[in-house]
C-alpha positions, 0 to 999 in steps of 0.5 A: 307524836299525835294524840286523840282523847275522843271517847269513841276513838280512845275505846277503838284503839283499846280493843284494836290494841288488845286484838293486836297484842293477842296476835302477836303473842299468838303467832310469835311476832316480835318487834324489832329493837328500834320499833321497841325503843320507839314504842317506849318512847311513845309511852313514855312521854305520854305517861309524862304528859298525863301526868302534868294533864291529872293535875289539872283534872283534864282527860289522859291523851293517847297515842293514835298511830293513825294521826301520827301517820299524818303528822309525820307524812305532813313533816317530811313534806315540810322538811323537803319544802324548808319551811313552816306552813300550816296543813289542812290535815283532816281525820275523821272529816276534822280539821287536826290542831297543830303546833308548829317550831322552828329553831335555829342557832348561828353560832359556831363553835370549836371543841379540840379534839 
């Protein structure tokens, strides 16, 4: 998931949001069941995260499905490459922050079925 709190943008994804429900509502498009369990991840986790944010008197996050866009082309391209390396991604002619993990576990283990 990625996350704009740019006043500008946090309003354009409101009203592009709005337009879009209305849409859908108008000519009967219904998402699918794994389109709908992505979505309520996403609100989930960000409801989650705005929560911890409010306690500390720091501005709400929002879902912005062009940077996550980005970030998921930028992780296949890492998957593919196996290894970590930090992009140059840009949005809105700024430089993206990222944060990137890798964990691995050696070990081998045995359930008996």
């Amino acid at each position: 998931m990625a996350y704009s709190s740019q006043n500008g943008v946090y309003k354009q994804l409101i009203e592009k949001l709005i337009k879009e429900s209305a849409d859908d509502l108008r000519y009967g498009i219904s998402l699918n069941n794994k389109e709908k369990q992505h979505n309520r991840f996403i609100e989930e986790a960000l409801k989650a995260h705005n929560k911890y944010r409010q306690k500390h008197g720091v501005e709400p996050l929002i879902h912005n499905p062009d940077i996550t866009r980005i970030a998921q082309e930028y992780a296949d391209i890492l998957a593919s490459k196996k290894s970590l390396s930090y992009s140059r991604n840009k949005f809105n002619d700024k430089l993206l922050g990222e944060a990137l993990g890798f964990f691995y576990d050696s070990r081998v283990e045995y359930f008996p079925g």
